[in-house]
Every structure is written in structure tokens, then in C-alpha cells.
HTML snippet that shows the backbone in 3Dmol.js (N, CA, C, O; Angstrom):
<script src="https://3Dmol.org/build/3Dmol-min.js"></script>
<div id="view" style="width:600px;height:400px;position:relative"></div>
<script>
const pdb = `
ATOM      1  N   UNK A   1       3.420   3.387  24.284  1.00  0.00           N
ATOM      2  CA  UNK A   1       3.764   2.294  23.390  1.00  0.00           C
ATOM      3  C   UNK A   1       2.911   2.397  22.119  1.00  0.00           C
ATOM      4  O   UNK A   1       1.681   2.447  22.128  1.00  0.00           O
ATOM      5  N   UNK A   2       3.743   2.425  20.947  1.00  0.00           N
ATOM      6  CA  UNK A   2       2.547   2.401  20.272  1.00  0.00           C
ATOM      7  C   UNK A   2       2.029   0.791  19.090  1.00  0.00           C
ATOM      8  O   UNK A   2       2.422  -0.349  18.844  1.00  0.00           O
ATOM      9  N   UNK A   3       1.239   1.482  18.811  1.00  0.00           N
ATOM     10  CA  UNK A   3      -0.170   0.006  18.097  1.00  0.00           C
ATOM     11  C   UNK A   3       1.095  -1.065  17.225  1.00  0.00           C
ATOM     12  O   UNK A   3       2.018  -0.944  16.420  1.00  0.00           O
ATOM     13  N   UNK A   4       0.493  -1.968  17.905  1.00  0.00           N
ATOM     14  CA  UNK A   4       1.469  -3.270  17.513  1.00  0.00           C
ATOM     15  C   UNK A   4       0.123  -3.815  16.222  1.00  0.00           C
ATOM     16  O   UNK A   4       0.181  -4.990  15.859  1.00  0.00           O
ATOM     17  N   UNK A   5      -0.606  -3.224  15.833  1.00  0.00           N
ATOM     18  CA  UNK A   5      -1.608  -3.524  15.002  1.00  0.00           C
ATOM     19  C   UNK A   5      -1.348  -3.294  14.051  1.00  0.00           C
ATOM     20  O   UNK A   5      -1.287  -2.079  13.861  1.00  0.00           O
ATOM     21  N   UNK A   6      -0.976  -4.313  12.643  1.00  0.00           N
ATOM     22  CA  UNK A   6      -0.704  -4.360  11.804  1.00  0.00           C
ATOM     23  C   UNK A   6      -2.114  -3.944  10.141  1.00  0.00           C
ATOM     24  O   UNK A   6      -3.199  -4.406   9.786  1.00  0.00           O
ATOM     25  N   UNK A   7      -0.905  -2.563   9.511  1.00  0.00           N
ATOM     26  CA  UNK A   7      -1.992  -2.653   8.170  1.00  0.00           C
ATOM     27  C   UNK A   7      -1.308  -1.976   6.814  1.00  0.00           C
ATOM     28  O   UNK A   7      -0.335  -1.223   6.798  1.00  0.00           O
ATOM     29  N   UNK A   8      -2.042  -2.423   5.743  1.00  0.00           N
ATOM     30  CA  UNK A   8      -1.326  -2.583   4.827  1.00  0.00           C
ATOM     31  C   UNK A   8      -0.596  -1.808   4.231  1.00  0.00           C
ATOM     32  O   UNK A   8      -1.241  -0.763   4.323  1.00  0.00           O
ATOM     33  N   UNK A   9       0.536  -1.512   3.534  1.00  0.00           N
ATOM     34  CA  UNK A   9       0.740   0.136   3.009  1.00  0.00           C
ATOM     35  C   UNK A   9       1.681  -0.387   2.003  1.00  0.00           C
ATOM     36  O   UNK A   9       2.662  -1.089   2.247  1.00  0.00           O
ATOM     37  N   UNK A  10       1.290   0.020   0.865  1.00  0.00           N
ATOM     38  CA  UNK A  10       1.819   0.561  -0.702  1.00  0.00           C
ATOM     39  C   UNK A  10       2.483   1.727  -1.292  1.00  0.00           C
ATOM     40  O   UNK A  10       1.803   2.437  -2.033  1.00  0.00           O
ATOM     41  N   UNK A  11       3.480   1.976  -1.117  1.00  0.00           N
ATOM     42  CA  UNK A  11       4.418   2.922  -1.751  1.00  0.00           C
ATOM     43  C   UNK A  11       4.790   2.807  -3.033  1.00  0.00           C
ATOM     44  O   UNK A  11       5.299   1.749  -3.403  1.00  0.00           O
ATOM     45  N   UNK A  12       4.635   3.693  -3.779  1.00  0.00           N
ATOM     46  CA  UNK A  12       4.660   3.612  -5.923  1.00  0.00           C
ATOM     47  C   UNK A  12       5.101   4.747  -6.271  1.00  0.00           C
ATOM     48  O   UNK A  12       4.889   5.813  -5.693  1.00  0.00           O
ATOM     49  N   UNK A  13       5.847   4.534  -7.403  1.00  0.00           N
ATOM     50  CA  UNK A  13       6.431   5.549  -7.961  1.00  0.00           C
ATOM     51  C   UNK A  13       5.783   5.345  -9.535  1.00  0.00           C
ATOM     52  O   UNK A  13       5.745   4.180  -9.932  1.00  0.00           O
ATOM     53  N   UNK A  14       5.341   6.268 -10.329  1.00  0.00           N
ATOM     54  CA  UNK A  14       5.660   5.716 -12.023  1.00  0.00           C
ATOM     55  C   UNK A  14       6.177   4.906 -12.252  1.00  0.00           C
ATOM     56  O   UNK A  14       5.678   3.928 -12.808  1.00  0.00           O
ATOM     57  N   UNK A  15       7.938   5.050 -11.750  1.00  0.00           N
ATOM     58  CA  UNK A  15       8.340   3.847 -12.545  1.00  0.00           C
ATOM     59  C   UNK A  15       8.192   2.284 -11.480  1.00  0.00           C
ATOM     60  O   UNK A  15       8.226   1.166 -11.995  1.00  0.00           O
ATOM     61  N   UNK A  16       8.058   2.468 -10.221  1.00  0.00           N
ATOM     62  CA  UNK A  16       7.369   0.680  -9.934  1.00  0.00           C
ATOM     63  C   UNK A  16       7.163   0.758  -7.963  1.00  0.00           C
ATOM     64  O   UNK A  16       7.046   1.773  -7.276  1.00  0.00           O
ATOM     65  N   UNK A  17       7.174   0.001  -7.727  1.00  0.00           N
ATOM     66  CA  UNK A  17       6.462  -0.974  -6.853  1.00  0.00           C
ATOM     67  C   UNK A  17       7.299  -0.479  -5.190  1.00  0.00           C
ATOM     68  O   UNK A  17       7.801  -1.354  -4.485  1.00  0.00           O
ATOM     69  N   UNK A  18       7.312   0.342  -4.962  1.00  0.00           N
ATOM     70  CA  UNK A  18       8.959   0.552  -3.492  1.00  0.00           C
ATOM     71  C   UNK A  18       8.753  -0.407  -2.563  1.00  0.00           C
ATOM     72  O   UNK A  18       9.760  -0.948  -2.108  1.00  0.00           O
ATOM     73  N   UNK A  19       7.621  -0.773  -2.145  1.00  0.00           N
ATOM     74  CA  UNK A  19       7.270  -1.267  -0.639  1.00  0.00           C
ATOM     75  C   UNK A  19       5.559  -2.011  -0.940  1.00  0.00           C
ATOM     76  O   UNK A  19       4.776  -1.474  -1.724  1.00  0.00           O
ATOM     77  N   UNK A  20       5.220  -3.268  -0.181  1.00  0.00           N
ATOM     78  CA  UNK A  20       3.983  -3.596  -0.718  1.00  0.00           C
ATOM     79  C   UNK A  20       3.917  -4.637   0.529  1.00  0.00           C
ATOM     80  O   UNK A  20       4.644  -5.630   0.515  1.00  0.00           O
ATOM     81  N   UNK A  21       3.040  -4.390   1.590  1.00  0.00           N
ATOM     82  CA  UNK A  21       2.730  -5.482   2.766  1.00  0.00           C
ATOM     83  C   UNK A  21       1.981  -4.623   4.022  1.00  0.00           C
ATOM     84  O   UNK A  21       1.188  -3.688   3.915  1.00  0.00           O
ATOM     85  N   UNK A  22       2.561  -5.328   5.374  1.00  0.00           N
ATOM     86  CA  UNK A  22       2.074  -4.858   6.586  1.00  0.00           C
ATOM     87  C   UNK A  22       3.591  -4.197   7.348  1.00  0.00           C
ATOM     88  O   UNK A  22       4.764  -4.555   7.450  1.00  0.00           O
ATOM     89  N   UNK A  23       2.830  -3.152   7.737  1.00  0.00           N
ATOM     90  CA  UNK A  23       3.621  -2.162   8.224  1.00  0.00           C
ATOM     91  C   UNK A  23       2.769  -2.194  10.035  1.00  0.00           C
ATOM     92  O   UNK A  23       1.669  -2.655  10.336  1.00  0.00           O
ATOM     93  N   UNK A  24       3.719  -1.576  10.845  1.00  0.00           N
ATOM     94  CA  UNK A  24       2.796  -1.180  11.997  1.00  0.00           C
ATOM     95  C   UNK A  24       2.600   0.245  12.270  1.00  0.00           C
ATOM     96  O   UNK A  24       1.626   0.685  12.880  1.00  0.00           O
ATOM     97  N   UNK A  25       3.900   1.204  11.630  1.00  0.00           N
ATOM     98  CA  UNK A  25       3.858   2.480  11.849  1.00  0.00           C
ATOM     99  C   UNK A  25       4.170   3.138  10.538  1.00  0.00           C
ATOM    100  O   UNK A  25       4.854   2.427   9.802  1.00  0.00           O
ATOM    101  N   UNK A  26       3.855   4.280  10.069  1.00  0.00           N
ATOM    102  CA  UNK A  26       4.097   4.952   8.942  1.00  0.00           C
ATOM    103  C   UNK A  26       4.367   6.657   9.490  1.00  0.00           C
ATOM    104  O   UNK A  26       3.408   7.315   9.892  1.00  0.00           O
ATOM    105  N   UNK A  27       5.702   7.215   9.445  1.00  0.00           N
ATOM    106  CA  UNK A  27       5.793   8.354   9.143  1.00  0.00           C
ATOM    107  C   UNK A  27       5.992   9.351   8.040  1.00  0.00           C
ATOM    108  O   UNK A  27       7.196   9.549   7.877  1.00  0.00           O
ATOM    109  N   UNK A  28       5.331   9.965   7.325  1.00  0.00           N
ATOM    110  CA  UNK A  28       5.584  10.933   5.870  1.00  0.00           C
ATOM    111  C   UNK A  28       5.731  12.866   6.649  1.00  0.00           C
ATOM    112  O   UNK A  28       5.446  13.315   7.759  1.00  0.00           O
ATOM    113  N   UNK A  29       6.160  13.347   5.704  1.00  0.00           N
ATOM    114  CA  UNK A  29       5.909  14.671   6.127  1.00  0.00           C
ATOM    115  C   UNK A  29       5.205  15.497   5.026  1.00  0.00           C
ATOM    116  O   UNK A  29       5.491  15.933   3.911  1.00  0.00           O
ATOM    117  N   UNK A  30       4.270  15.505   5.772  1.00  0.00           N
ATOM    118  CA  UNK A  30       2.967  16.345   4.941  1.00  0.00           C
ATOM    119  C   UNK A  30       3.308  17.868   4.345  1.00  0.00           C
ATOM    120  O   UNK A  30       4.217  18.447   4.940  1.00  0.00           O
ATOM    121  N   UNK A  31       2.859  18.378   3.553  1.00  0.00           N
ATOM    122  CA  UNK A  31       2.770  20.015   3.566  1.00  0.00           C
ATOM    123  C   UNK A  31       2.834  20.462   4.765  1.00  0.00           C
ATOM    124  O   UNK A  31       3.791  21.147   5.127  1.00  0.00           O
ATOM    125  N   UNK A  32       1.799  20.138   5.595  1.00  0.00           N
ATOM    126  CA  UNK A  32       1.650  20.722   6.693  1.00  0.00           C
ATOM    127  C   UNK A  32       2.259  20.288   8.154  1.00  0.00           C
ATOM    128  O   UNK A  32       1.734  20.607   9.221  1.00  0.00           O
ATOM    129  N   UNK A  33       3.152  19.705   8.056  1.00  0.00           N
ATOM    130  CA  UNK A  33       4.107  18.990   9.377  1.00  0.00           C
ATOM    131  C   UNK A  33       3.836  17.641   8.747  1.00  0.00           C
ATOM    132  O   UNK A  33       3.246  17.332   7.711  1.00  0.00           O
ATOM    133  N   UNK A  34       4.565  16.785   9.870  1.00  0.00           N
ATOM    134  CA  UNK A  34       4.671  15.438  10.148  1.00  0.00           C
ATOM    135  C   UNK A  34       3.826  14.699  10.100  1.00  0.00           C
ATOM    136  O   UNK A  34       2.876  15.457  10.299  1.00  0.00           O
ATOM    137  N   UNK A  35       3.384  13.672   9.974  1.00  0.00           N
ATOM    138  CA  UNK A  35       2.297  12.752   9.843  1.00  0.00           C
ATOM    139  C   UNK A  35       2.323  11.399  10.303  1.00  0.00           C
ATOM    140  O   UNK A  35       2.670  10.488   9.551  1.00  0.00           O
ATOM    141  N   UNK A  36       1.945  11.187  11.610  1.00  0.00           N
ATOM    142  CA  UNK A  36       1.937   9.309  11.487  1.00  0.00           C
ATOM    143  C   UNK A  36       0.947   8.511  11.559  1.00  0.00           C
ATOM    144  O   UNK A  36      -0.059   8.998  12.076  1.00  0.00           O
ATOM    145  N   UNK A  37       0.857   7.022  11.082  1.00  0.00           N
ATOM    146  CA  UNK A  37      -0.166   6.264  10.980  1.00  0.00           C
ATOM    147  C   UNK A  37      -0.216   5.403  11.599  1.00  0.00           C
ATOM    148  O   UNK A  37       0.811   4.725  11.639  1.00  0.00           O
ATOM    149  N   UNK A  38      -1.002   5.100  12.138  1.00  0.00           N
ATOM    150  CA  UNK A  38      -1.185   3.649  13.193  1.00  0.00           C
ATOM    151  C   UNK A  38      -2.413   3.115  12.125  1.00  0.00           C
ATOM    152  O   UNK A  38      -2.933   3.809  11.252  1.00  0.00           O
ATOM    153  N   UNK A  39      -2.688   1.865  12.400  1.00  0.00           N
ATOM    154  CA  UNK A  39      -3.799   0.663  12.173  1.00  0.00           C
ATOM    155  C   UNK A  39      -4.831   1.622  12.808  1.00  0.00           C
ATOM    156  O   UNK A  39      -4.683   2.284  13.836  1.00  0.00           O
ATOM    157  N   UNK A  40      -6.259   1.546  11.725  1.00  0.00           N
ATOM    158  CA  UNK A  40      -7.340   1.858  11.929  1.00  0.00           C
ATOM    159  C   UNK A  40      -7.270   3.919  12.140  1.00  0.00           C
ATOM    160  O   UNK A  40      -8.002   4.563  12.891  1.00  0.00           O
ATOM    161  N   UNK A  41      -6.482   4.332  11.479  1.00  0.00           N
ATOM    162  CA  UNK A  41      -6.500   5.836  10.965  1.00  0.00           C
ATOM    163  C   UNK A  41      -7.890   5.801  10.194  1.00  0.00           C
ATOM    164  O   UNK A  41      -8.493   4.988   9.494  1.00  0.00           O
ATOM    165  N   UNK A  42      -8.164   7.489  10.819  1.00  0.00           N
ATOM    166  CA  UNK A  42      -9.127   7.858   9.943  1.00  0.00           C
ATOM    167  C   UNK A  42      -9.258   8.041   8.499  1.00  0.00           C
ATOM    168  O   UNK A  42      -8.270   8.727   8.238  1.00  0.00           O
ATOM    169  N   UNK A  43      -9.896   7.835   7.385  1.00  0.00           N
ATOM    170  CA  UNK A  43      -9.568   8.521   6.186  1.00  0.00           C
ATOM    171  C   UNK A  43      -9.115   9.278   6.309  1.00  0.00           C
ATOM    172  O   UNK A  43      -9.319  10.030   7.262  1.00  0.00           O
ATOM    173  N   UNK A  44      -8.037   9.527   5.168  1.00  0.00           N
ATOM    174  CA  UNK A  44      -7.185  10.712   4.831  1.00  0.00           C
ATOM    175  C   UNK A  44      -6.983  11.010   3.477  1.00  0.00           C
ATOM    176  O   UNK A  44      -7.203  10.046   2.744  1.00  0.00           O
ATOM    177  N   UNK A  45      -6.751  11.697   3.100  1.00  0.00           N
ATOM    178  CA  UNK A  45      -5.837  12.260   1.490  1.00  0.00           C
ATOM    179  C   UNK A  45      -4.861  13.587   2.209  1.00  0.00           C
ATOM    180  O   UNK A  45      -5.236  14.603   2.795  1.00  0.00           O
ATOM    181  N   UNK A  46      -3.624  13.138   1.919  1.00  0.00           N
ATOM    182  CA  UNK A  46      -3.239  14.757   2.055  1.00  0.00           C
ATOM    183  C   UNK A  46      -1.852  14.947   1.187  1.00  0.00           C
ATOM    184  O   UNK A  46      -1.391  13.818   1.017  1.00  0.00           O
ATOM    185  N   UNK A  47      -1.152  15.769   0.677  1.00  0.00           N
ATOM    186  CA  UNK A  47      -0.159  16.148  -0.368  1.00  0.00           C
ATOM    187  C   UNK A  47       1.129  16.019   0.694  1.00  0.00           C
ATOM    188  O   UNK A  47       0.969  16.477   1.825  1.00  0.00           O
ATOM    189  N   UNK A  48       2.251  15.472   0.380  1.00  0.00           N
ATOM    190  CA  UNK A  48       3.270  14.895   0.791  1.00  0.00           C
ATOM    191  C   UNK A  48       4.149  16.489   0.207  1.00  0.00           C
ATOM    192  O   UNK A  48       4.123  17.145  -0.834  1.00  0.00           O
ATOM    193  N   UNK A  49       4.851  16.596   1.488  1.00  0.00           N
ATOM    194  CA  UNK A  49       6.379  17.590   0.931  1.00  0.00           C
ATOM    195  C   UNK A  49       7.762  16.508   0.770  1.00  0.00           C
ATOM    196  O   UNK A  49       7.764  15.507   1.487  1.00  0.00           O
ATOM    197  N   UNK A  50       8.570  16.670   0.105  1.00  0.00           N
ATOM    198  CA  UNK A  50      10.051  15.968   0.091  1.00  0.00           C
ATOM    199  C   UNK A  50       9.961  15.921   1.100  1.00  0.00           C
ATOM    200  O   UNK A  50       9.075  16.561   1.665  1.00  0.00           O
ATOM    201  N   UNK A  51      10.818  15.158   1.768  1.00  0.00           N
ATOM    202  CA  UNK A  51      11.288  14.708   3.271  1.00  0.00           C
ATOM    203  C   UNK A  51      10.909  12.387   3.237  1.00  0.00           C
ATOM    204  O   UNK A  51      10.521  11.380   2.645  1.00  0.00           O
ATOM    205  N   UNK A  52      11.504  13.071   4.494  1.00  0.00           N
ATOM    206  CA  UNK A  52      12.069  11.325   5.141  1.00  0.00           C
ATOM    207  C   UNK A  52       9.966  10.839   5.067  1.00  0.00           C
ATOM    208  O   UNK A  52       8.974  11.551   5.229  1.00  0.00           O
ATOM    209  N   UNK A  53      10.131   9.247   4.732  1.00  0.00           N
ATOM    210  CA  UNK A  53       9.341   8.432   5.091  1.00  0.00           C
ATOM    211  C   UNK A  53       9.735   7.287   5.999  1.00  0.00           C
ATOM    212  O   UNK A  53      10.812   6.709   5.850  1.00  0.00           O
ATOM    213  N   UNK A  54       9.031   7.022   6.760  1.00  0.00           N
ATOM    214  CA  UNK A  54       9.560   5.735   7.457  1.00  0.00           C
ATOM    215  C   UNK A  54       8.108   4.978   7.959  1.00  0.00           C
ATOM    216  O   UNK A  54       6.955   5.309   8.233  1.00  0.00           O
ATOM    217  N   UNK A  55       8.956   3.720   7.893  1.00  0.00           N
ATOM    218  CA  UNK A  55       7.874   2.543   8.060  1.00  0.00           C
ATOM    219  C   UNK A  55       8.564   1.897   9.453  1.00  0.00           C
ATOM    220  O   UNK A  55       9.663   2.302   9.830  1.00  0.00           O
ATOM    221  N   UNK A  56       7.980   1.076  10.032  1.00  0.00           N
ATOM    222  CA  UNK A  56       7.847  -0.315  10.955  1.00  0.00           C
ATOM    223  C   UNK A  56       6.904  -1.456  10.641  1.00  0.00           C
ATOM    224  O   UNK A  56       5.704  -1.711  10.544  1.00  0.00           O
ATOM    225  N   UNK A  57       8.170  -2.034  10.529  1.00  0.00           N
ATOM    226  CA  UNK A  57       7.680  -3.924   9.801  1.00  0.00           C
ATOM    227  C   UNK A  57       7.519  -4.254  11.237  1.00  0.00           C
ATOM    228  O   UNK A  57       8.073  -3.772  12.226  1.00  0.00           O
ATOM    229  N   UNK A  58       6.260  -5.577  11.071  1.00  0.00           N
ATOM    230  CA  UNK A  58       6.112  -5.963  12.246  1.00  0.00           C
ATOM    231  C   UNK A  58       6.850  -6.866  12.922  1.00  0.00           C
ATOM    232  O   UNK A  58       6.387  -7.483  13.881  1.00  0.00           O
ATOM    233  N   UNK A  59       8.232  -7.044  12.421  1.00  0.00           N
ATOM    234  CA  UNK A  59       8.941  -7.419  13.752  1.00  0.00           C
ATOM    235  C   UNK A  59       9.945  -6.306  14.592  1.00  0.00           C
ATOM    236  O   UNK A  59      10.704  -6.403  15.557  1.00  0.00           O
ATOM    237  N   UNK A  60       9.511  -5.172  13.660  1.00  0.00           N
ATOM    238  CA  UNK A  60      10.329  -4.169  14.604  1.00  0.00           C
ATOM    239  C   UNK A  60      11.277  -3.273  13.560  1.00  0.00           C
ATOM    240  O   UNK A  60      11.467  -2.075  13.770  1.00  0.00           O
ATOM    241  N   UNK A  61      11.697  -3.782  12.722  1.00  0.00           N
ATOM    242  CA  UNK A  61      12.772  -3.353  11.393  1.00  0.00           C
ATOM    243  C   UNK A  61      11.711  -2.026  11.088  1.00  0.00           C
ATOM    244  O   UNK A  61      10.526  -2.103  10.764  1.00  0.00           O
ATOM    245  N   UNK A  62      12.466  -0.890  11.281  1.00  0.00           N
ATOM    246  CA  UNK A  62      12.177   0.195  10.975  1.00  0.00           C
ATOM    247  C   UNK A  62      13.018   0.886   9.630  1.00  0.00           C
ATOM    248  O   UNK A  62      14.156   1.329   9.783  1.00  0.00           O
ATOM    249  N   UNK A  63      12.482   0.914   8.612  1.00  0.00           N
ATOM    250  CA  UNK A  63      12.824   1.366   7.289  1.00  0.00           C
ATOM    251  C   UNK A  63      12.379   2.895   6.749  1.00  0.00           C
ATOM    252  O   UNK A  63      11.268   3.315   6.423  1.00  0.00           O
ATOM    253  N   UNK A  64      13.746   3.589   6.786  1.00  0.00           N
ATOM    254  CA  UNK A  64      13.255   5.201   5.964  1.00  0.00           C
ATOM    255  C   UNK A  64      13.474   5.013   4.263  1.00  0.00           C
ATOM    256  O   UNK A  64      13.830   4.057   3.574  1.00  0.00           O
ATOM    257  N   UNK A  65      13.165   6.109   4.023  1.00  0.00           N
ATOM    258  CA  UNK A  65      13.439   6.488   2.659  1.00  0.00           C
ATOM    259  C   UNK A  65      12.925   8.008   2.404  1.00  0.00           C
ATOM    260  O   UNK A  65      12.070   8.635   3.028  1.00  0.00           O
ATOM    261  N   UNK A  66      13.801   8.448   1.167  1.00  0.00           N
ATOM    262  CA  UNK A  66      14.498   9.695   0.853  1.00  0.00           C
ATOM    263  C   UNK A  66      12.759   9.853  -0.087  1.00  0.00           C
ATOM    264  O   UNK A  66      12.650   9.297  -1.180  1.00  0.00           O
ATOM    265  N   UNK A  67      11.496  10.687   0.544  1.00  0.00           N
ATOM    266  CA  UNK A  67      10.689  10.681  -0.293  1.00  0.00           C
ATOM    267  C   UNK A  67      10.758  12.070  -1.570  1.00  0.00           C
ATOM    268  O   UNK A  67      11.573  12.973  -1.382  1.00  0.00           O
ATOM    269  N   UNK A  68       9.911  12.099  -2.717  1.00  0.00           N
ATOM    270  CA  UNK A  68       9.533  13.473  -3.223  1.00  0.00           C
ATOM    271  C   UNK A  68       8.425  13.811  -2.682  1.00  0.00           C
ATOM    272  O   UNK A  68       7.969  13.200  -1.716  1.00  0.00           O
ATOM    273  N   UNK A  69       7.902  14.725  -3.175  1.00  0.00           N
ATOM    274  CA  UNK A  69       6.098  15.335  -3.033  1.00  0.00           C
ATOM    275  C   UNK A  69       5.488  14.528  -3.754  1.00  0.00           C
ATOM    276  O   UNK A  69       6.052  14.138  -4.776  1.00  0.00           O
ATOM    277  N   UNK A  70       4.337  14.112  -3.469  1.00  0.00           N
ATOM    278  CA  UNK A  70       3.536  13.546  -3.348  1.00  0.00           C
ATOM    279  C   UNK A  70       2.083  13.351  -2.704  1.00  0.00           C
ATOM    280  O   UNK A  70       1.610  14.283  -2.053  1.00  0.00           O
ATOM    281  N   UNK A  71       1.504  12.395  -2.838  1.00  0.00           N
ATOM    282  CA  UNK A  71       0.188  12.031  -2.027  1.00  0.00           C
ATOM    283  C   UNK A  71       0.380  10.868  -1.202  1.00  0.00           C
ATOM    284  O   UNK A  71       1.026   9.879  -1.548  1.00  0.00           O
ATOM    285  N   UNK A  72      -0.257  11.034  -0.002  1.00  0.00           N
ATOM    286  CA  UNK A  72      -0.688   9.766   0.896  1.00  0.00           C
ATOM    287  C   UNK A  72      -2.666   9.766   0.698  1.00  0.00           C
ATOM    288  O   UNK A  72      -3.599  10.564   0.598  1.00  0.00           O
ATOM    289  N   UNK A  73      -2.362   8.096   0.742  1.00  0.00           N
ATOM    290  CA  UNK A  73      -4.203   7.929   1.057  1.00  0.00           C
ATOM    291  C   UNK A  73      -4.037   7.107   2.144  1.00  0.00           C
ATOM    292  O   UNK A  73      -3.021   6.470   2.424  1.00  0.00           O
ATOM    293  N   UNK A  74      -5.045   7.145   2.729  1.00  0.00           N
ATOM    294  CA  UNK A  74      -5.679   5.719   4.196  1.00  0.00           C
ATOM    295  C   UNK A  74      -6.946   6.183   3.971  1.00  0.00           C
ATOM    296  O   UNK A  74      -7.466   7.283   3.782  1.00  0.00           O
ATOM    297  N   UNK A  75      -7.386   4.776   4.059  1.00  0.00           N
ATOM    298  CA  UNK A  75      -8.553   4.105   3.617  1.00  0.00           C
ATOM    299  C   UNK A  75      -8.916   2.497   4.191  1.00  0.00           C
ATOM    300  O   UNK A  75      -8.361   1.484   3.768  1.00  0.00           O
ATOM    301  N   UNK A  76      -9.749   2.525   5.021  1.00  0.00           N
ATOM    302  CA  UNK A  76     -10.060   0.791   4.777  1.00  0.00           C
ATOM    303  C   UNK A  76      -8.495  -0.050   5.455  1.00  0.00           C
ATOM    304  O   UNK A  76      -7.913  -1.015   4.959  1.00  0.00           O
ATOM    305  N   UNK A  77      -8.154   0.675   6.643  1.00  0.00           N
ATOM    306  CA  UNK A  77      -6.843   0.005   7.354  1.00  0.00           C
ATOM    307  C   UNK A  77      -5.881  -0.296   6.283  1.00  0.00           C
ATOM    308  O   UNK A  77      -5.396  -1.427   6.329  1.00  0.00           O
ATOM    309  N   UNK A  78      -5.505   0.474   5.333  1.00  0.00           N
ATOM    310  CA  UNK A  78      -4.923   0.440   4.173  1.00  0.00           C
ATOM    311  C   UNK A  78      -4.188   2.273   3.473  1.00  0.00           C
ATOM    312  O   UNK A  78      -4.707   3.152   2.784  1.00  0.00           O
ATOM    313  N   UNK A  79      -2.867   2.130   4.087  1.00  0.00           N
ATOM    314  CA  UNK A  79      -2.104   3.522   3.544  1.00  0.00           C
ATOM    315  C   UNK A  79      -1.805   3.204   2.126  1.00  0.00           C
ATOM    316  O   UNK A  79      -1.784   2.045   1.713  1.00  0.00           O
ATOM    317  N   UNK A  80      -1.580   4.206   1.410  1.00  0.00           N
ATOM    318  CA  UNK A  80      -1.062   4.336  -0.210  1.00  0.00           C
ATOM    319  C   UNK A  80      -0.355   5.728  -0.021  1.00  0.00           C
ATOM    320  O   UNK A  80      -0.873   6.829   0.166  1.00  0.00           O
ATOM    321  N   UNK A  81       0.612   5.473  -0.094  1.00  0.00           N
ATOM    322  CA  UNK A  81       1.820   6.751  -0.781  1.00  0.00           C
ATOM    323  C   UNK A  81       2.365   6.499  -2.440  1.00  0.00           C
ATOM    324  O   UNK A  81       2.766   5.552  -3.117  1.00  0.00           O
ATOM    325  N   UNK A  82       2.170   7.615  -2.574  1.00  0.00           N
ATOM    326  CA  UNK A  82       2.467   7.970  -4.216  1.00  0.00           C
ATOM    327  C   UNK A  82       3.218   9.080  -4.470  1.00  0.00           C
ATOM    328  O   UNK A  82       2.744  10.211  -4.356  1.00  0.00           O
ATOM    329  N   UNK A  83       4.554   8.829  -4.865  1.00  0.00           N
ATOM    330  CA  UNK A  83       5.902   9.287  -4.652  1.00  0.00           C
ATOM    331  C   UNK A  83       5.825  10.151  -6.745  1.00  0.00           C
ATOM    332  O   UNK A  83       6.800  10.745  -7.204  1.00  0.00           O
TER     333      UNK A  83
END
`;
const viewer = $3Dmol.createViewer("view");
viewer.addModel(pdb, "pdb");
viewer.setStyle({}, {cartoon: {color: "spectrum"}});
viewer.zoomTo();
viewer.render();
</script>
């Protein structure tokens, strides 16, 4: 089962704002494979390839989107993707 523990995550593009709250799960696909985030991840920085992102809102609503390359940060129970 995984972490019903909620934390924050920010998705941005140049031109504005995609996503801004509490998430419970975050999938991106890294350069280097797949990537997911639970509440209380270690720091990270790592470079995003095109591919699917997906989130889980905490009532369960699981939301993708069509990402570019990019960066992810986690930090401080707090993801940032930058599209």
C-alpha cells in the first residue's frame, strides 16, 4: 500500500502555474528510468526525459500529463517539477 502521507508539489512551465498543492504520489520519468515520490523523499535534483507525469490527489484522483524534459527537485517534503 502505498504512503497515504500527503506533500506538496509544484509543476511550472515559463509560461505558468500547471499544478500547485498536496499530492500523495508523484511519478516523472527521469533520464535514467522512472521515478516515484512518496512524502518525506530524500533530496533530489535530477533531469526529467519527455514522458508521462502523474500525480495522486489525496482523495485518490490520479492525474497524468504529457511532460517535456526537464527538472524535478524534493526538498523539505516539497517536489518541484519544471517542465
Amino acid at each position: 500500500m502505498l504512503s497515504e502521507k500527503p506533500f506538496n508539489l509544484n509543476i511550472l512551465t515559463p509560461e505558468k502555474e500547471l499544478f500547485a498543492g498536496q499530492t500523495t504520489f508523484l511519478t516523472a520519468q527521469a533520464v535514467d528510468g522512472e521515478i516515484g515520490i512518496l512524502a518525506g523523499h530524500a533530496p533530489l535534483v535530477t533531469l526529467l526525459a519527455p514522458g508521462r507525469i502523474s500525480y495522486q490527489l489525496a482523495g485518490g484522483e490520479e492525474i497524468d500529463l504529457d511532460g517535456g524534459a526537464g527538472f524535478l527537485i524534493v526538498k523539505d517534503n516539497q517536489a518541484t517539477v519544471l517542465l
